[in-house]
C-alpha positions as CSV (number, residue, x, y, z in Angstrom):
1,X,279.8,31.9,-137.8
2,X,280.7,30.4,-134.8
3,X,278.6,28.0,-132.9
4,X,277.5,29.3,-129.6
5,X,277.6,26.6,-126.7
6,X,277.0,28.8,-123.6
7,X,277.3,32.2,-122.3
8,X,281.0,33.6,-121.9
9,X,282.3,36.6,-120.6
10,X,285.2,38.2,-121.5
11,X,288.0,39.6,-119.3
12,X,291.4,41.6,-120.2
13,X,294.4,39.6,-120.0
14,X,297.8,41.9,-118.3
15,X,298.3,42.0,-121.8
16,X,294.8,43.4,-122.7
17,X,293.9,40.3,-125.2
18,X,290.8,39.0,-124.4
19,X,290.5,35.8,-122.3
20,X,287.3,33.7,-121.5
21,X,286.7,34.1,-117.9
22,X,283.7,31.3,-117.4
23,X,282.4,28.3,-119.8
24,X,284.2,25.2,-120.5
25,X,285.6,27.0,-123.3
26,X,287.7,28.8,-120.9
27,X,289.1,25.6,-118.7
28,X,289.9,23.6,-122.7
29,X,292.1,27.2,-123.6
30,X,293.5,28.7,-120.5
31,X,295.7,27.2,-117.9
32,X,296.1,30.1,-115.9
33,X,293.2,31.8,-114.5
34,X,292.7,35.7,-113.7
35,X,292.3,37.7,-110.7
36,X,290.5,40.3,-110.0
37,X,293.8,42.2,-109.9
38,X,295.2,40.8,-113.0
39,X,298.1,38.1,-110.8
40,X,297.8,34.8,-111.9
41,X,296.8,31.8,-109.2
42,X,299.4,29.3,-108.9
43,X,298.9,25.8,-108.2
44,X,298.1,25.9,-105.1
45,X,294.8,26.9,-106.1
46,X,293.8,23.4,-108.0
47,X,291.1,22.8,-105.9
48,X,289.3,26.0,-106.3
49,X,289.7,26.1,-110.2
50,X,288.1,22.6,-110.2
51,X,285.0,24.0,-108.6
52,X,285.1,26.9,-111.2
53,X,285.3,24.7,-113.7
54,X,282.6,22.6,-112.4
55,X,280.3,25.3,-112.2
56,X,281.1,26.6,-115.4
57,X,280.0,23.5,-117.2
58,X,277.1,23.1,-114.5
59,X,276.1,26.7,-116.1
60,X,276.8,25.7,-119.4
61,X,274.5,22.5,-119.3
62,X,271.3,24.7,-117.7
63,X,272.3,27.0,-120.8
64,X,271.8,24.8,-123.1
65,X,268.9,23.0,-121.6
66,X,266.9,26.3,-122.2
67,X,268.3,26.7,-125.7
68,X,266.7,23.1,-126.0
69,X,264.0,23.8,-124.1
70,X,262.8,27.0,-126.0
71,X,263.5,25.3,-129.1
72,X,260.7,23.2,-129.0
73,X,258.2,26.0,-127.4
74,X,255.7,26.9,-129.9
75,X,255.8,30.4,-129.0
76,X,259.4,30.5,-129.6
77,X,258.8,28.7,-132.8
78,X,257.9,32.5,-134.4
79,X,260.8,34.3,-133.1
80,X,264.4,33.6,-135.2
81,X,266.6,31.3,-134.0
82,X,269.5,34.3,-133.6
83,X,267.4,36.0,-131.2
84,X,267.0,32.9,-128.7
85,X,270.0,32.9,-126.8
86,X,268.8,36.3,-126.1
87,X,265.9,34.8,-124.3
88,X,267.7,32.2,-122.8
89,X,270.1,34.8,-121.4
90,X,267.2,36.2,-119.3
91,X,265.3,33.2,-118.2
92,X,265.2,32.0,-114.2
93,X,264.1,29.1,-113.1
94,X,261.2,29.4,-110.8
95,X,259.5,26.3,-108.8
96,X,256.2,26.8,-107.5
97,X,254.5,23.4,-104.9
98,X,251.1,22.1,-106.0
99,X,248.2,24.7,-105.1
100,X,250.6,27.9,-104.8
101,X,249.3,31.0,-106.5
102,X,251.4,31.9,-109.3
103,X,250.1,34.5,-110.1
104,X,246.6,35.9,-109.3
105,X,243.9,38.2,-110.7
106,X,243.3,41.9,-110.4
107,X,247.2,42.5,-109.1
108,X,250.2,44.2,-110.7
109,X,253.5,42.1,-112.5
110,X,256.2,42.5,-114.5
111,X,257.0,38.7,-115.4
112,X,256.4,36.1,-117.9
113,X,256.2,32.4,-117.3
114,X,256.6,29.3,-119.9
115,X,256.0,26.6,-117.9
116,X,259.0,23.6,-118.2
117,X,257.1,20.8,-116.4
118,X,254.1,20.2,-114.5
119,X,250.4,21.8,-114.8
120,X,248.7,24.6,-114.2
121,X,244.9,26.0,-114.2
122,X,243.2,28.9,-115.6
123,X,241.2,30.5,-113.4
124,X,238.3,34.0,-114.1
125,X,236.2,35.6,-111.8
126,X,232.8,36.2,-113.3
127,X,230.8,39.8,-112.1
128,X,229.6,38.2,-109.0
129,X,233.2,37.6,-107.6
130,X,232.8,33.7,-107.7
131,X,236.1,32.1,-109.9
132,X,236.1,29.4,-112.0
133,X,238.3,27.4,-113.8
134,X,238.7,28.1,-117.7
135,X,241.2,26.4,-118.9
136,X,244.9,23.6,-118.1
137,X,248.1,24.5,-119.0
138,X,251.2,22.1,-119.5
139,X,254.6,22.2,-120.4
140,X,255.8,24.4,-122.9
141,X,252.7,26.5,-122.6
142,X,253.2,30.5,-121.5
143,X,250.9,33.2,-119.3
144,X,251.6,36.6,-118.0
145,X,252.4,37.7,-121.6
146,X,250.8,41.0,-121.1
147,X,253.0,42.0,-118.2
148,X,256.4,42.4,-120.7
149,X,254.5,44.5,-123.2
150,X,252.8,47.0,-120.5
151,X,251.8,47.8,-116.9
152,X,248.5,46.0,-115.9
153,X,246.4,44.2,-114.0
154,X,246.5,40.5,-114.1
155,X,243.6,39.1,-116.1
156,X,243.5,35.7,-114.4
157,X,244.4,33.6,-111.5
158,X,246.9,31.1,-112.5
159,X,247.4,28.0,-109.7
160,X,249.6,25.3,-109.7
161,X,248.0,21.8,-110.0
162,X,251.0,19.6,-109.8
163,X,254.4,20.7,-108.7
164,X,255.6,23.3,-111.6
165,X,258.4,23.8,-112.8
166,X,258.7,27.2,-114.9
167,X,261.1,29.6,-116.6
168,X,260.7,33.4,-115.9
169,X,261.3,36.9,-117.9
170,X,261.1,39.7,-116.1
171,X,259.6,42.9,-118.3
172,X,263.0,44.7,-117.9
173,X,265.2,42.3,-118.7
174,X,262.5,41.6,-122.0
175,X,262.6,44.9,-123.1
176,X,266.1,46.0,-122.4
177,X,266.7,43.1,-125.5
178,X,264.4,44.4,-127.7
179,X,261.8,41.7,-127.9
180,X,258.6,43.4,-127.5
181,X,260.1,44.1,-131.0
182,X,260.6,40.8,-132.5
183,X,257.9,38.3,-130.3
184,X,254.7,37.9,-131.2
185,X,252.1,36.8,-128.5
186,X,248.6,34.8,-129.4
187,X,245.8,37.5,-128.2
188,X,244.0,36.2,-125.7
189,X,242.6,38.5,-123.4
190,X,239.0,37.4,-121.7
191,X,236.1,38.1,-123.7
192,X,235.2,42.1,-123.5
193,X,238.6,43.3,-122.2
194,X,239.3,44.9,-125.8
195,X,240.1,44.4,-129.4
196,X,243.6,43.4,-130.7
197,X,242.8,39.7,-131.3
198,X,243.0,37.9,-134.8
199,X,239.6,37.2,-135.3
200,X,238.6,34.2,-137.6
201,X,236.5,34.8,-140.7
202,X,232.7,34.2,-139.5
203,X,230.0,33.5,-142.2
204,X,226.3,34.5,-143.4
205,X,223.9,33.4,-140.7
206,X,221.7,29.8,-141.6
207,X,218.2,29.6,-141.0
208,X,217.1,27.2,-138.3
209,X,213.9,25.4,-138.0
210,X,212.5,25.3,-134.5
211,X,214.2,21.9,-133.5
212,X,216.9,23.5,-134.4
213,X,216.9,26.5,-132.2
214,X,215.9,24.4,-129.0
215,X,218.8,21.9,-129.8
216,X,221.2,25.0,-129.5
217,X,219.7,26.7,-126.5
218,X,220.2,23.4,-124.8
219,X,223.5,23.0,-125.8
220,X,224.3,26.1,-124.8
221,X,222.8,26.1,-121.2
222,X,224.5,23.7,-120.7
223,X,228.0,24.3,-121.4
224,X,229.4,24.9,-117.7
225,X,232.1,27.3,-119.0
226,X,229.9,29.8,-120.9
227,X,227.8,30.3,-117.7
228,X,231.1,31.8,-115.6
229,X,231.4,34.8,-118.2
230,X,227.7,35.9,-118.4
231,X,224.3,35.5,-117.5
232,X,222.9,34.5,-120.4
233,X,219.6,35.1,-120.5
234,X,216.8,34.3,-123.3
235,X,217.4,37.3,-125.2
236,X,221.2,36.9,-125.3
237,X,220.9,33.1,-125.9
238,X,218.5,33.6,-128.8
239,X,220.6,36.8,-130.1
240,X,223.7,33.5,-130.6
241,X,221.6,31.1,-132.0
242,X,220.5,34.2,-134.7
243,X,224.2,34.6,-136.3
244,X,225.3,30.8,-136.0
245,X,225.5,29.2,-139.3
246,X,226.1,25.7,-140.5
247,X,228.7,23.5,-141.6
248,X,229.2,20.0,-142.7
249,X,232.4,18.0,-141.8
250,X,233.8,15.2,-143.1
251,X,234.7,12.0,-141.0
252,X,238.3,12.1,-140.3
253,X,238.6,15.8,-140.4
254,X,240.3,17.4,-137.8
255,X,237.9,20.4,-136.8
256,X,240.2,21.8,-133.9
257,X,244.3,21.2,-133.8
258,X,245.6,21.0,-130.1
259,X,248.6,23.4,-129.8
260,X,246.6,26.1,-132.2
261,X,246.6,29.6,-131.6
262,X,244.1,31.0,-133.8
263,X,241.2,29.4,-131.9
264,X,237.9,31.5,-132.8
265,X,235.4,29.1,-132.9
266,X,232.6,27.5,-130.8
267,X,230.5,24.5,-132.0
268,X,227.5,22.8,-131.8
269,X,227.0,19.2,-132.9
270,X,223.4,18.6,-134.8
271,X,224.8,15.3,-136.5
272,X,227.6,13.0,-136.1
273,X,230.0,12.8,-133.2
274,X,233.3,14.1,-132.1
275,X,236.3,12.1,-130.5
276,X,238.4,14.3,-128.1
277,X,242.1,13.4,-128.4
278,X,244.8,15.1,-126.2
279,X,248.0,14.6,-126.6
280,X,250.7,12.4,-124.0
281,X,253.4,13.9,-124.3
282,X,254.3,17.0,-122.6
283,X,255.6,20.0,-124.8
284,X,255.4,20.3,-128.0
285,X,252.1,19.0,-129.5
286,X,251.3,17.4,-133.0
287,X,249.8,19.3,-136.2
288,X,249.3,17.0,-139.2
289,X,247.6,13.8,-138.4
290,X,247.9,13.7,-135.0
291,X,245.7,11.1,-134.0
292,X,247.6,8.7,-136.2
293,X,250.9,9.0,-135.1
294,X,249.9,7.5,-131.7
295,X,250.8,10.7,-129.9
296,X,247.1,10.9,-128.3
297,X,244.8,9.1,-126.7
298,X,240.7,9.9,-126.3
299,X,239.6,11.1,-123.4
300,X,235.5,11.6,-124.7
301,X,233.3,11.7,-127.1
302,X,231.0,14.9,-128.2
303,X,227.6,13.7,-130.1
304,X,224.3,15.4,-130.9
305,X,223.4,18.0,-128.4
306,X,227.0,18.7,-127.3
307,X,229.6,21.5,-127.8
308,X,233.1,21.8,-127.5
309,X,235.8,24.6,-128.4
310,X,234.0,27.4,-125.8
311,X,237.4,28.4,-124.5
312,X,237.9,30.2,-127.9
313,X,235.1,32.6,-126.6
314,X,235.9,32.9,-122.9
315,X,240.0,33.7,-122.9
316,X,242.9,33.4,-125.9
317,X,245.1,30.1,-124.8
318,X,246.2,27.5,-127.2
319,X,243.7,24.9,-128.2
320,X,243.8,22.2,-125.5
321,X,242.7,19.1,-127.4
322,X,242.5,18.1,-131.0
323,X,238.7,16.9,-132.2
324,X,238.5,14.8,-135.3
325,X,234.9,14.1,-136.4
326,X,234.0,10.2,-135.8
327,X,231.6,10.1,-139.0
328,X,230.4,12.7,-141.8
329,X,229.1,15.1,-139.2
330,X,227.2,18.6,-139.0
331,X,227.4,21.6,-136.7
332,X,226.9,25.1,-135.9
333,X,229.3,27.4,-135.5
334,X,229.7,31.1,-133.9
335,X,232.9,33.2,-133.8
336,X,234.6,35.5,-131.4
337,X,233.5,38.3,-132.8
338,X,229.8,37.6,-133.2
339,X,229.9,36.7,-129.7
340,X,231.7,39.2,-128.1
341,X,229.2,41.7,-130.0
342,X,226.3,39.9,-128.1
343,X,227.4,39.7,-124.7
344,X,228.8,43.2,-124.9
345,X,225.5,45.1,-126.5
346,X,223.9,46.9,-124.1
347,X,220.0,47.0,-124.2
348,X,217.5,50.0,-125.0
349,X,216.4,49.3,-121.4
350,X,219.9,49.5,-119.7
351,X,220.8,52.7,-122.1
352,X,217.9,54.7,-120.5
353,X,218.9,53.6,-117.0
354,X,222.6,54.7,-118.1
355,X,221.0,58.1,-119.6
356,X,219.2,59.0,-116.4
357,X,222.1,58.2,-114.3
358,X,223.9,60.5,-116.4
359,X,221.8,63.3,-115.9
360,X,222.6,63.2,-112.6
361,X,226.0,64.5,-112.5
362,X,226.8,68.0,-112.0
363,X,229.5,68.3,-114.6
364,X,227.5,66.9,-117.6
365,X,224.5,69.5,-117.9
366,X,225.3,71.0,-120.2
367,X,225.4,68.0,-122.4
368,X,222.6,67.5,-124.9
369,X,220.0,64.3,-124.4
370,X,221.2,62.3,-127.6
371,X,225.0,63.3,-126.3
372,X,224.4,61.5,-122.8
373,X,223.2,58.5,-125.3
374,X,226.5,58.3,-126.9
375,X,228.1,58.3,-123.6
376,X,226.0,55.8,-122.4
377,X,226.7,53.4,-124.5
378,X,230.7,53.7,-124.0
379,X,230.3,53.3,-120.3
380,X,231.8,50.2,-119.2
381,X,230.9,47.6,-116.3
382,X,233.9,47.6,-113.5
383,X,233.7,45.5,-110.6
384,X,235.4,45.8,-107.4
385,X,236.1,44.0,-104.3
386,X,236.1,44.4,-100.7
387,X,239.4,46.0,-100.1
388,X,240.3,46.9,-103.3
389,X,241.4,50.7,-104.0
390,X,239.2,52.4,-106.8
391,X,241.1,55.6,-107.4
392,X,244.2,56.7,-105.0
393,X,245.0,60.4,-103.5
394,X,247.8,61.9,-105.0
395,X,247.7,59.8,-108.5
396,X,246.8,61.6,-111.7
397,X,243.3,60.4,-112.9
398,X,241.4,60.5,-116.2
399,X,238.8,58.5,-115.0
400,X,235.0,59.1,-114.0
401,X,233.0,56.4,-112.1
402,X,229.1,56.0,-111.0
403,X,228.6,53.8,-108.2
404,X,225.1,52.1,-108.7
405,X,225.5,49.1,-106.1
406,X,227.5,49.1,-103.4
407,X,229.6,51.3,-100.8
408,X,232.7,52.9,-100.8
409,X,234.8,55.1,-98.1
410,X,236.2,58.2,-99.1
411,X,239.8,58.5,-97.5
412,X,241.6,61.9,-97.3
413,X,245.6,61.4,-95.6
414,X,245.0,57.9,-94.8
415,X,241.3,59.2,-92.6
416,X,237.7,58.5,-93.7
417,X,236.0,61.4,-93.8
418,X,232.8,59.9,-95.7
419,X,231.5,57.0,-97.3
420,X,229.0,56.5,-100.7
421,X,226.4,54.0,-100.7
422,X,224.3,52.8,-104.0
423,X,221.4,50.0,-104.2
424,X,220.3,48.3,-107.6
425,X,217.0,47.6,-105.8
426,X,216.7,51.2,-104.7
427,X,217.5,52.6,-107.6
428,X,219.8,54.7,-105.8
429,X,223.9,55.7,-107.3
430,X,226.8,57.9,-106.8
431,X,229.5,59.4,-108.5
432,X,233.0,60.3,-107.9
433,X,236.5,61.7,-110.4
434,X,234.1,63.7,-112.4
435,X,236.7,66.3,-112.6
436,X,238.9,63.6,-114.6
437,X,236.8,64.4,-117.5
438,X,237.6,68.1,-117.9
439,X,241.5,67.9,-116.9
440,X,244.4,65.4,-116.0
441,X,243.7,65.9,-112.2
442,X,245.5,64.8,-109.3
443,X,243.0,62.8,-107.2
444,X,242.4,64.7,-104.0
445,X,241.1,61.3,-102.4
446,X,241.8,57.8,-101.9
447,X,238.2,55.6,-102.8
448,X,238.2,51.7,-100.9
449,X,235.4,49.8,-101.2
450,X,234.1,48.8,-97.8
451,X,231.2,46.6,-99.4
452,X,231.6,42.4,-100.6
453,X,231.7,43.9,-103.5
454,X,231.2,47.5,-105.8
455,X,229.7,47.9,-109.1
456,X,230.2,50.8,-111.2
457,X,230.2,52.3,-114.6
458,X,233.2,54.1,-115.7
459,X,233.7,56.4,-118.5
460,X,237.8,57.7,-119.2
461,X,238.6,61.4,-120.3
462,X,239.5,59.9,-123.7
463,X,236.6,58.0,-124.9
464,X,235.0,61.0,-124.1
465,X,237.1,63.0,-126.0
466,X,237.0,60.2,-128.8
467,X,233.3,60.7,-129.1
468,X,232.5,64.6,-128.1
469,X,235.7,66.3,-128.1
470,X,236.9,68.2,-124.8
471,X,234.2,68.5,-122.7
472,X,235.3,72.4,-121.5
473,X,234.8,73.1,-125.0
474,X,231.2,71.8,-124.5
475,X,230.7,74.0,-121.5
476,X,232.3,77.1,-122.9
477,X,229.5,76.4,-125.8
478,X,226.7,76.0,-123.6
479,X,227.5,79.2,-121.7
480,X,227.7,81.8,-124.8
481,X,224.2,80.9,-125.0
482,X,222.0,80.1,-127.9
483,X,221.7,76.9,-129.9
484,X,224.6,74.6,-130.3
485,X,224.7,71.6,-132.8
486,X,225.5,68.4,-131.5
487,X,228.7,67.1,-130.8
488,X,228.0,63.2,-131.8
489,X,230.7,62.5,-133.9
490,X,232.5,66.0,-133.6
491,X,235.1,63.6,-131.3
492,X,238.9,63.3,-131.7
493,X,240.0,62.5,-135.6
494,X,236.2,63.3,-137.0
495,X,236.4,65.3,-140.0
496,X,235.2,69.2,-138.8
497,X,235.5,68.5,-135.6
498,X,236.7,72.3,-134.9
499,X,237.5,72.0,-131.4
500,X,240.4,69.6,-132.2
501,X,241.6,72.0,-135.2
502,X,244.1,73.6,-133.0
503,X,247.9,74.1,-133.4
504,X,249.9,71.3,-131.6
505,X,253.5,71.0,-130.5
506,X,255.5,68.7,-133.1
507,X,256.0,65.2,-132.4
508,X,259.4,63.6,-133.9
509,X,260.0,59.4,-134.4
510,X,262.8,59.7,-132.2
511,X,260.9,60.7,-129.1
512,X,258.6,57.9,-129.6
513,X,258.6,54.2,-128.3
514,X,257.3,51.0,-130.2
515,X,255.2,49.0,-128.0
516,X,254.0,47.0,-130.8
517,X,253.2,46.3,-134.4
518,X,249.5,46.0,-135.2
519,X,249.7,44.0,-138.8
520,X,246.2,44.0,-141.3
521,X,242.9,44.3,-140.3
């Protein structure tokens, strides 16, 4: 095959053979150069074909820089080598100065950065609206992954430490090739946002004596980064310490690999010490032995009482440093999973308070006591900010929301016509898009929150369905009267779930679009 040194397009000779029109392949093979209306530029014109040829190999050499460039990208290290010139054919280079947003949290995008030089930060907001800084990202590290597969939100605020230099994809451009197809992204959304990650293999819990427990509590209290995603309280804390187990390492042993993707663990040190080593040079980091090839330096040292790998928890990015154990050393350990689980249980306590706020909607009466329970415990935490819109007049919605702390201004044709208000301490909440649950309904109203900030629980039309099945079907039940069996489990795909038994309209593979492969487990 031949060997491709730059992209080259292809024009029709008078005589309809095909001639190369751009690329120092065409200034080695063509002395004559053609127009747009297929005459050929004489002499006189020597100056003008210089530049174009100039250009040409100026295009050429940023071609091949990326091909060089993505080459040694880890990310780009799972995709086959055919398919990067593909990727190389739709990268820009964007610049961004030191402390310019690149891209910021909560707002739409449709492009994909890998950055070429320079740093970066990570940065979350927690519930309360405050933002803190989760993570550094260097050359030949990517973010904004999620914004070629589908159309959402930014889940983080990404800022420009030094000046940065980065390439960019643009979601069209990505899926007009195909490679949502062929690219494989690390997971890595922030903890609760959903499942979809590869989660590492956790292990039986290990009893701990009481020294034990209150070197862990410490150790977790005071890790700065898990206090930005949660409060975690005593309960929560001790609910942790419960599932972590133990493990020995040996000295040498390289418990964490900078550059790794499949980061699911958090650790403890109860013996021994950790040396943190992070790599000098700038894109593509080490695997095997790392810290003996003189491609690292340490930059600190975790012992008794400390912790390290918490950003495996918080949000999905590459490992950031490689930590060898000093001496033979022992730790705990808790995975993703296990911790996810614990942050995101909701307590008997809060499902009553969900319950009774449920019983307060019009819509839901007819639901049964242990049905509300079921919903209560798939309503999920949304916050919002001053400004931001909630739902939007005129936009099809499938969502419900209950207001329990905060105020929001009910807009009809660009007017406020009303506003809700909701207090924790009052014990006071509101509701709004209950109508989203029986139907896909245009909103008749635009929601803004007119408060610092809004809290509210939100339930969508198809975890309800998921759970109950169609909630008219519910209220046809309750108003024939009598008895009716509950619906727990009864949801979309249960077995007897009768109100989904219905004849549907055929779907064919043709009509349908791959977004994505999901592999096993």
């Amino acid at each position: 095959s031949a060997k491709l040194e730059g992209p080259r397009v292809l024009v029709a000779s008078p005589r309809g053979e095909p001639q190369a029109a751009m690329g120092c392949q065409a200034s080695k093979h063509n002395d004559k150069v053609v127009d747009m209306k297929g005459g050929k530029k004489g002499d006189g014109k020597a100056d003008q074909k210089a530049r174009d040829r100039k250009a040409a190999q100026t295009e050429n050499k940023e071609y091949q820089g990326k091909m060089e460039f993505l080459a040694r990208v880890p990310l780009m290290k799972r995709l086959p080598k055919d398919q990067h010139p593909l990727v190389a054919s739709v990268c820009f280079i964007q610049e961004f100065a030191k402390g310019n947003h690149v891209i910021r949290q909560g707002e739409g995008g449709d492009e994909f950065f890998v950055i070429r030089s320079g740093e970066a930060s990570v940065h979350v907001k927690d519930d309360t609206g405050n933002s803190s800084k989760v993570a550094t990202l260097k050359a030949g590290d990517y973010f904004g992954e999620n914004a070629l597969l589908r159309d959402e939100v930014r889940s983080a605020t990404i800022i420009a430490e030094t000046s940065l230099s980065t390439y960019k994809i643009k979601r069209d451009k990505f899926q007009e090739l195909g490679l949502n197809d062929k690219l494989q992204f690390a997971n890595r959304r922030a903890v609760g946002a959903g499942g979809g990650a590869q989660v590492g293999k956790s292990k039986p819990p290990t009893p701990k004596t009481a020294e034990d427990t209150q070197l862990i509590t410490a150790a977790i209290r005071d890790n700065e980064n898990l206090s930005t995603i949660t409060t975690l309280d005593d309960a929560r804390v001790h609910a942790l310490i419960e599932v972590m187990w133990k493990e020995e390492v040996p000295a040498d042993h390289e418990i964490i690999t900078e550059g790794d993707l499949t980061a699911d663990f958090f650790y403890v040190v109860q013996e021994g010490s950790f040396d943190i080593y992070v790599s000098s040079e700038e894109v593509e980091p080490k695997t095997d032995n790392f810290a003996a090839k003189g491609g690292a330096k340490v930059v600190s040292t975790v012992r008794k009482g400390g912790s390290f790998g918490e950003l495996a928890l918080l949000y999905f990015v590459p490992r950031a440093a490689t930590v060898k154990a000093k001496d033979k050393s022992v730790v705990w350990v808790i995975d993703r999973q296990n911790f996810k689980n614990v942050i995101m249980k909701v307590s008997d306590s809060k499902l009553r308070e969900y319950v009774r706020l449920l019983d307060g909607v019009g819509i839901l009466t007819s639901l049964l006591n242990e049905e509300k329970k079921e919903l209560a415990k798939a309503l999920v935490e949304m916050h919002f900010m001053q400004g931001e819109l909630v739902i939007q007049q005129g936009e099809p919605g499938n969502t419900f929301y209950i207001l329990y702390d905060g105020e929001v201004s009910i807009e009809k044709d660009g007017h406020s016509v009303s506003k809700l208000s909701a207090s924790v301490s009052r014990g006071s909440a509101q509701y709004f898009g209950e109508g989203a649950l029986l139907d896909n309904e245009t909103r008749g109203a635009t929601v803004k929150v007119v408060s610092e900030t809004a809290k509210t629980l939100v339930l969508d039309r198809d975890a309800f369905n998921m759970l109950l099945g169609p909630l008219k079907d519910i209220i046809e039940r309750a108003r024939a009267g009598g008895v009716r069996p509950s619906m727990c489990g009864q949801g979309v795909g249960a077995r007897g779930g009768g109100a989904w038994d219905k004849p549907r309209d055929k779907i064919l593979r043709k009509d349908l679009v791959c977004i994505g492969f999901l592999g096993c487990g």
